[in-house]
N, C-alpha and C positions, 0 to 999 in steps of 0.2 A: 418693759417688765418681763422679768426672766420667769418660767415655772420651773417648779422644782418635781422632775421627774427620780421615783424610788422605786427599784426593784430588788430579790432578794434572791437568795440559793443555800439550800443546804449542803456542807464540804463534812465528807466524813473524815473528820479528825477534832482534838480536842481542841478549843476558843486561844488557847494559849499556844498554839501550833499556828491557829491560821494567822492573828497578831505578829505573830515576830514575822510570818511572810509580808504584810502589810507593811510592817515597820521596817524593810530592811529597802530603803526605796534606792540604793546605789546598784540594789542587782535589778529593778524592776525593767533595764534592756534586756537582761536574758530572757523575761517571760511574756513582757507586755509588748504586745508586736508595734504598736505605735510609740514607745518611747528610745528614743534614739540614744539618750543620756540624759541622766539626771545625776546631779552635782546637789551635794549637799550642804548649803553655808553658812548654817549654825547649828549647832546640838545642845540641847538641854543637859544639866546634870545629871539626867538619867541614861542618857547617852543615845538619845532617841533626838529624829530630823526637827527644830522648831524652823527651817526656814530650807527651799531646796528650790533649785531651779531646773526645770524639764525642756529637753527638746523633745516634741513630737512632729512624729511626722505619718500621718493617717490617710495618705495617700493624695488627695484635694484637701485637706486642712495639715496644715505645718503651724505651728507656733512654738516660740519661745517663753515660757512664764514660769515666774518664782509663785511659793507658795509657800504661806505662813502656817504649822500644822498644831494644833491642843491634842495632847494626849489625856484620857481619861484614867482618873489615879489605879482604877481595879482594872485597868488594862482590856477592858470590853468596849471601847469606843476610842473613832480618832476622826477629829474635824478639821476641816484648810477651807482657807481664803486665800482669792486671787490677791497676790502686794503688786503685782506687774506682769504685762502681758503684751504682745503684739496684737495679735487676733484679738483675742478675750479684754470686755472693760470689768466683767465680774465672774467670778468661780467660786461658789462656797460646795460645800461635800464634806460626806461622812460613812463611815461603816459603821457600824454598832452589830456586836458580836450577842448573842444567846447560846451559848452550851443547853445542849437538850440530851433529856435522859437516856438516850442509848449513845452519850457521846459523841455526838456529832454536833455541828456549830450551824446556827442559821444565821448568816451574814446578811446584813440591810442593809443596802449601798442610795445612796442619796442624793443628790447632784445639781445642781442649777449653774448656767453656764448661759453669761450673756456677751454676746460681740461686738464687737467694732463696727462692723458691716452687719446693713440691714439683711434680715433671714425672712420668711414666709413662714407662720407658725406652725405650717404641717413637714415643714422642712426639718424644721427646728427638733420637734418633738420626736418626729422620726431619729433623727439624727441624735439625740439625748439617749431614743431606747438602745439602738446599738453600742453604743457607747457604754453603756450601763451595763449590757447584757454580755458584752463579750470582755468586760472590767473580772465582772462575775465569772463569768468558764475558765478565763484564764486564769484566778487565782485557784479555782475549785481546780484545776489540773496542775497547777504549781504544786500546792499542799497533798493533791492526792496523789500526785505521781512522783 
């Protein structure tokens, strides 16, 4: 049974700024130091990722996985599920965006991720916060910088 570890960050810029960094996941090798490539292979009508496959490589954890993503109609949330994986038998995850009144965005990043191979759950959880947390800096220094 996987827990679903959530952490959050506020990025000064406006919800519709930090979205499209979220959404543009064929640059996320320029910024996110664990994705090697991501390949995107199918888009919605709106022209946004419904399906993308990621190579990561996070130093001790490498995997291959495709992921299914729902976009939210007002554009303040976006959810994925693992469709396939090496490492991972499950990945569900989400941001969900608030614009707050001096314009700035507070991001809620969300994540449960469960493997192939047996983990130790202080291993596990540790290994969810970094993940989560450096998900987080790296987009807040995409958008800020």
């Amino acid at each position: 049974m996987a827990d679903r570890t959530q952490r959050s960050i506020t990025i000064e810029a406006p919800a519709q700024q930090v979205m499209s960094v979220i959404a543009d996941l064929s640059a996320y090798p320029e910024w996110v130091s664990a994705a090697k490539s991501v390949d995107v292979l199918e888009q919605g009508p709106d022209g946004r990722a419904h399906k993308a496959r990621f190579v990561l490589d996070a130093g001790v954890v490498k995997d291959t996985y495709v992921l299914s993503y729902r976009w939210r109609a007002d554009n303040r949330a976006v959810s994925w599920t693992l469709l396939e994986g090496e490492l991972q038998k499950a990945q569900d995850g989400s941001y969900v965006l608030t614009e707050l009144p001096d314009g700035s965005t507070e991001v809620v990043y969300e994540l449960t991720v469960d493997l192939n191979i047996p983990m130790i759950g202080m291993f596990k959880r540790k290994a969810e916060k970094v993940i989560t947390d450096t998900a987080l800096k790296e987009l807040k220094k995409r958008v800020e910088g």
